[in-house]
N, C-alpha and C positions, 0 to 999 in steps of 0.2 A: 499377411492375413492371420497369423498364426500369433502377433500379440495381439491384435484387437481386442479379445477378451479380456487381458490382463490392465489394457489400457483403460476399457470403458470400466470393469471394477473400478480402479484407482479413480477412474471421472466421480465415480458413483460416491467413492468413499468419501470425498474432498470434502463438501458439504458437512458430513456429519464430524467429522474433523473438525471446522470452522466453531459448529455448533461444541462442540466440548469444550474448546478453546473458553470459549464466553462465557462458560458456567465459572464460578469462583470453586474457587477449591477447596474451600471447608465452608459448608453453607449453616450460618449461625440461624437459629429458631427467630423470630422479628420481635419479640419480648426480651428475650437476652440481650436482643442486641438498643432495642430501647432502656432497656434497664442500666445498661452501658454508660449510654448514653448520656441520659438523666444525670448518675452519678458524678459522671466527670464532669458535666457542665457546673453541679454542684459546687465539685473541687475547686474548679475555674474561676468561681467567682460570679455565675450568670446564666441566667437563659436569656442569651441574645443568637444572633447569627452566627457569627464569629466563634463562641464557643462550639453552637449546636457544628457546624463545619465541622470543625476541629475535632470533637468527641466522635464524631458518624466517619472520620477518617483513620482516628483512631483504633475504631474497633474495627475496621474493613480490615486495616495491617493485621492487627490479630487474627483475624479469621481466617487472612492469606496464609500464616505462620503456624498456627496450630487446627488439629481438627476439634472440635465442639467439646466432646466426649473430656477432651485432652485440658482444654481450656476450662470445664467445669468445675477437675479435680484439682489445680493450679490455684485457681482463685477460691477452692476450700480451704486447703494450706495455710491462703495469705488471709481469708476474713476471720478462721480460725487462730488465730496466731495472736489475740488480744483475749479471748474467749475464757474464762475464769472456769475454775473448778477443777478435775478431777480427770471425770471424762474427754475433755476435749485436748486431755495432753499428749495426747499422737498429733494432733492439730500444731502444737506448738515447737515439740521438742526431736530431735531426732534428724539423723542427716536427710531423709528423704522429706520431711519438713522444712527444712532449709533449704535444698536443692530447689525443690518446688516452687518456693518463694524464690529463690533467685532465679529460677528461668521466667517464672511470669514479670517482673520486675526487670530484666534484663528485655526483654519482649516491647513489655512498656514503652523501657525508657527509647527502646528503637523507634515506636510507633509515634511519642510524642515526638524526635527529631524529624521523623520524616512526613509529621502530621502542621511542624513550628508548632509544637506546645509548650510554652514555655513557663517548664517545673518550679523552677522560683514562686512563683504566684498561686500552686498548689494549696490550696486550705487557706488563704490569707483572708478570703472574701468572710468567710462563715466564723475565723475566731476576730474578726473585728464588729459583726456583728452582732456576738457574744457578748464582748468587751463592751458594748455601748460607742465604739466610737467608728 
């Protein structure tokens, strides 16, 4: 008699257990993660299925991998890092700008293997038709 109470806690807790289990682990805003999205399908080559999958799988890896906050300043580094002028050379230069860029890039390239995105085809769709052909 004397664990019943320890046991029916533990009954009691399992549930909400369950329920934490299911939540994801760093939960991205649903415009970031459209915005994501968009992009890489861009990259890809296409708004079809196939990409839209691939991009929405994409960014779930990341979201599992880093939390939001973490993820925001990662990809300032990397859209920073082309950015002209003056001010935005913390953006470009400097070890914690490069480290930066290289963990989200390292991140990536995890998400597109485990997403089969296949980086070769990265930008081909959009400078061909540039190019007219």
């Amino acid at each position: 008699m004397r664990y019943s109470l320890p046991v029916v806690c533990a009954g009691l807790m399992l549930p909400l257990a369950a329920t934490a289990a299911d939540k994801p682990a760093h939960n991205y805003p649903t415009q970031a993660r459209v915005e994501y999205v968009f992009d890489c399908m861009n990259q890809l080559g296409g708004k079809n299925y196939d990409t839209l999958y691939k991009c929405a799988c994409s960014i779930d890896y990341i979201a599992d991998e880093l939390p939001y906050d973490e993820y925001v300043t990662l990809d300032t580094y990397q859209r920073g890092q082309n950015a002209a002028g003056e001010r935005p050379e913390v953006l470009r230069e400097g070890s914690i700008a490069r480290e930066s860029r290289s963990q989200l890039a390292s991140i990536k390239a995890k998400a597109a293997d485990s997403c089969l995105i296949d980086t070769s085809r990265v930008g081909q769709s959009s400078q061909s038709s540039q190019t007219g052909s």
